[in-house]
C-alpha positions, 0 to 999 in steps of 0.5 A: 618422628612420625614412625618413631611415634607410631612405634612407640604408640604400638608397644606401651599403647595410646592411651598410656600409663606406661612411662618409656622416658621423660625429656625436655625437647627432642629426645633425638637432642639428648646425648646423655641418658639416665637408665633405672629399672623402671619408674616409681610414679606413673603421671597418668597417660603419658602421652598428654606430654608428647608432640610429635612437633616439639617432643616431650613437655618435660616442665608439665609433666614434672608439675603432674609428677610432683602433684601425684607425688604430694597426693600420697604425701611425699615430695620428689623421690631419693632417686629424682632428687638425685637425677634433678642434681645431675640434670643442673649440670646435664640439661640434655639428659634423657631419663628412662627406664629398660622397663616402661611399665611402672611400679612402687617396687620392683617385687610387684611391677606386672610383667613388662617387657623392654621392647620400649626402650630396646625401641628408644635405643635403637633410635636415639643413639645416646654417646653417654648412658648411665645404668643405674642399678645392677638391672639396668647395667646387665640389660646394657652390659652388651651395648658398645654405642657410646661410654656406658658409665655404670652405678649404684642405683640413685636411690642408694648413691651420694651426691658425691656420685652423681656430680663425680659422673656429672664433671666426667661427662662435662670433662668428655664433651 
């Protein structure tokens, strides 16, 4: 994990409000990821939830995440409350985006790159990958790694959808 880390510390930077993916554990345990366009909420320095021993601190970011959330007088986006319903069926799901840089749209994100998660891809080989939103599933359109499952952006899709890619994912492992 070490090489990883230092990898990783060397393209979003350490401090970090970049956010290249959120996970409970190892990120090397998730088989199946979840890929946006990029993050909405920053949760401050992203680092404070990562060890390099036990990996990601999901449940203390989600309490910073929600917290941030409420400080602007909103609850848990269209797009988490869609990933949230996917991870109760999914718990090994690993949530990213190929931009780590985050912002409230897209139309105002400052120019970022995909180095971090080219970086994360490259190093945990996912069998599954859902690209949400046409970005995402162009960034990926080449990938041939495992089943790239694509659909609309969760902000926009049905719960109809979400636990139709769930039962395809639980009917393939």
């Amino acid at each position: 994990m070490t090489d990883f880390e230092t990898q990783l510390a060397a393209i979003v930077g350490r401090p970090s409000t970049q956010r290249p993916f959120v996970c409970r554990g190892d990120p090397a345990s998730c088989s199946v990821w979840v890929v946006g366009y990029n993050a909405a909420t920053t949760g401050g320095d992203w680092w404070r939830f990562w060890s390099s021993d036990s990996g990601f601190a999901y449940s203390s970011w989600r309490k910073d995440y929600d917290a941030e959330r409420m400080t602007r007088g909103k609850g848990p986006s269209a797009t988490r409350r869609r990933i949230d319903r996917l991870r109760d069926s999914v718990p090994d799901l690993l949530e990213t985006n190929i931009f780590a840089t985050p912002s409230t749209e897209m139309a105002n994100m400052p120019k970022s790159s995909t180095a971090a998660f080219d970086l994360l891809l490259a190093t945990f080989k996912p069998r599954t990958v859902i690209a949400h939103g046409v970005p995402s599933q162009k960034h990926l359109a080449g990938w041939s790694g495992g089943e790239l499952i694509p659909c609309p952006h969760l902000s926009r899709a049905g719960y109809s959808v979400i636990d139709e890619i769930a039962g395809k994912i639980l009917a393939g492992s």
